[in-house]
N, C-alpha and C positions, 0 to 999 in steps of 0.2 A: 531795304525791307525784303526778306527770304519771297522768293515764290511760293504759290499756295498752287495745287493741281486742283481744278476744277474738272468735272465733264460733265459733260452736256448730252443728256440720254436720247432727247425725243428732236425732232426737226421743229423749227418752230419760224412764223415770222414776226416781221419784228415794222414799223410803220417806217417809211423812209423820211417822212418830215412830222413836225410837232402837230401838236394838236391845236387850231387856231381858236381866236379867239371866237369866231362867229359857230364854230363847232360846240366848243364847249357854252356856248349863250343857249343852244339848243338845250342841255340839260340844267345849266345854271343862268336864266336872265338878269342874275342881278351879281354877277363877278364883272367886277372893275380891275383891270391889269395896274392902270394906273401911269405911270411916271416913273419912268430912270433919270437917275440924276443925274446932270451931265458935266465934263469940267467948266469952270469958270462962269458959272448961273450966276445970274445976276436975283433981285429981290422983286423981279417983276416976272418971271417965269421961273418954273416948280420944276423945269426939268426935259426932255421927253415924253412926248405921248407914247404910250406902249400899249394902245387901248382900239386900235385900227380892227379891222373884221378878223381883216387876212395877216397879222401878225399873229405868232405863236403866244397862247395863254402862260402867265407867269402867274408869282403870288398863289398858287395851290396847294394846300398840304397833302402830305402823300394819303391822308387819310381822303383827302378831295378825286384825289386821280384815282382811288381805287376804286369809289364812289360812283367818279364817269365811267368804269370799264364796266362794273356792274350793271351800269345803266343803260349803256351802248350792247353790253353783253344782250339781257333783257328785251331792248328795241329791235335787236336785226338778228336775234336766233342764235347768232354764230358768239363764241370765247373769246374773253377779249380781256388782259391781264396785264400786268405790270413786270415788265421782264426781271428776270433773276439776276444779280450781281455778275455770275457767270454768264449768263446771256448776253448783259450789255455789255464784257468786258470784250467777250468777242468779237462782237458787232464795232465795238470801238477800234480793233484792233486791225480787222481783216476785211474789212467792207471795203470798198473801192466805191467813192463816189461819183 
């Protein structure tokens, strides 16, 4: 697939880890992450719990995360968004963890 140039106008940042689950409980009490399936499950367990405080929130539709950013935006004053294609491709690319 051809390269595409993107640029990136403004400095921006970007969160170094997900958003957990005990965070996101703060604006939504009632999201369940739920269960990942795992290999070889038997009929007596559904999987993984993936529903822990301090694990990262799954199962959100991006219309949900925009929802939290707004929300979080709204509580602490400060902008809080959903990065750009070009944003995260960089962060994906050039971040050193």
């Amino acid at each position: 697939r051809p390269r595409a140039k993107a640029t990136i106008k403004k400095p921006f940042y970007l969160g170094a880890c997900e958003i957990t689950n005990r965070q996101y409980a703060a604006f939504d009490p009632s999201h369940d992450s739920a269960y990942i399936s795992m290999t070889s499950k038997d009929h007596s367990r559904r999987g993984y719990p993936v529903n822990g405080l301090d694990q990262p929130v799954i199962r959100i539709t991006w219309q949900q995360a925009e929802a939290f950013c707004r929300w979080l935006s709204q509580r602490t004053g400060k902008r809080f968004r959903l990065p750009t294609e070009a944003e995260w491709e960089f962060c994906a690319r050039f971040t050193k963890t």
